[in-house]
ZAMARGU-4260 file (C-alpha; in steps of 0.2 Angstrom, whole numbers, plus 5000, padded with zeros to 4 digits):
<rodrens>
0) 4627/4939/5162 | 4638/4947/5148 | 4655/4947/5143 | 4666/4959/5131 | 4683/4950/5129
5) 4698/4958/5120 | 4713/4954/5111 | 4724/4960/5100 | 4734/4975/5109 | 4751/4979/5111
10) 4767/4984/5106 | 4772/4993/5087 | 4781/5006/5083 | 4776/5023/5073 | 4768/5021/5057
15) 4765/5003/5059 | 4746/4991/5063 | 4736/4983/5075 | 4719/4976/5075 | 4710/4974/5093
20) 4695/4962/5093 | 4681/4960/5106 | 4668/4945/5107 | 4653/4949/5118 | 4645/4931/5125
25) 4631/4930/5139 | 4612/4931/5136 | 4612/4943/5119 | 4596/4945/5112 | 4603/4960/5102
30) 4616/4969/5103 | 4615/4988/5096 | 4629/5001/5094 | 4648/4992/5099 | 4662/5004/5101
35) 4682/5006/5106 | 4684/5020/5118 | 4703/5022/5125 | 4712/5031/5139 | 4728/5037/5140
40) 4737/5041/5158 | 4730/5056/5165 | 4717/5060/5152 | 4698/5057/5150 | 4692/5041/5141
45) 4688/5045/5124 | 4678/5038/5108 | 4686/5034/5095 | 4674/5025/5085 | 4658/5018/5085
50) 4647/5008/5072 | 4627/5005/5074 | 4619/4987/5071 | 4616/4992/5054 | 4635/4996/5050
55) 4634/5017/5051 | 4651/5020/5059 | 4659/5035/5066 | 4676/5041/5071 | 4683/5056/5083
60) 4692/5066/5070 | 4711/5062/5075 | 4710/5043/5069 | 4699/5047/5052 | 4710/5040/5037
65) 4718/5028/5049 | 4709/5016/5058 | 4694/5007/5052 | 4680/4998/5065 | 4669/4984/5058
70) 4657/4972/5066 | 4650/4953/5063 | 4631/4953/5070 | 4633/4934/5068 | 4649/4930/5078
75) 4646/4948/5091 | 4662/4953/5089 | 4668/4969/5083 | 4685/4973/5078 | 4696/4990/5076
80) 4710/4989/5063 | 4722/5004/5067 | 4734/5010/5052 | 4747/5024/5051 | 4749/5021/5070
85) 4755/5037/5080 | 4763/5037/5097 | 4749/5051/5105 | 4736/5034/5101 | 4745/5025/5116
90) 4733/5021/5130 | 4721/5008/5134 | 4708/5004/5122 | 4691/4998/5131 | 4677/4987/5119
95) 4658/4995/5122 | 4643/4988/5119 | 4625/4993/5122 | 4616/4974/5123 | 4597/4969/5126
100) 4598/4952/5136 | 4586/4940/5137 | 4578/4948/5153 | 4572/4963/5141 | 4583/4974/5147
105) 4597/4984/5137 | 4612/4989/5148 | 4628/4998/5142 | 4643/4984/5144 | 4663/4987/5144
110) 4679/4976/5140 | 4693/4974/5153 | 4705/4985/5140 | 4718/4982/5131 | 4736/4992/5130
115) 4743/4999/5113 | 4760/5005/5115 | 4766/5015/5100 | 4784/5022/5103 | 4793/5035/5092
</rodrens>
């Protein structure tokens, strides 16, 4: 079995920061790419960034500049620091992972979510 576990959401207003963190425990041979999607009410769950085992990361387009995703292969955790916080990046932030267990077989995992409130 695997777990993603997050922390770290919220309440901040405009303009301020918050760093989520997830820690993925179980039976990890690997894990691959890790990513924090969100969801905000009545929308589609998005990506908003993504980083490879190798530390390639990427960002949709409205959170470049602000918020910054990093990893520890050591520890399996990987952690989204979000900067220059905007109330339209309110929603529930879900951790992703794409792991190989130790039964050989590599399955696409989620967190619980976390909320992040920003207000105006």
């Amino acid at each position: 079995q695997v777990q993603l576990v997050e922390s770290g959401g919220g309440l901040v207003e405009a303009g301020g920061s918050l760093r989520l963190s997830c820690a993925a425990s179980g039976s990890i041979v690997r894990i691959n790419a890790m990513g924090w999607y969100r969801q905000a009410p009545g929308k589609q769950r998005e990506l908003v960034a993504a980083i490879t085992g190798g530390g390639s990361a990427n960002y949709v387009d409205s959170v470049k500049g602000r918020f910054t995703i990093s990893r520890d292969n050591a520890k399996n955790t990987v952690d989204l620091q979000m900067d220059k916080l905007k109330p339209e990046d309110t929603a529930v932030y879900y951790c992703n992972a794409d792991i190989l267990t130790i039964f050989m077989k590599s399955s696409n995992y989620w967190g619980q979510g976390t909320q992040v409130t920003v207000s105006s």
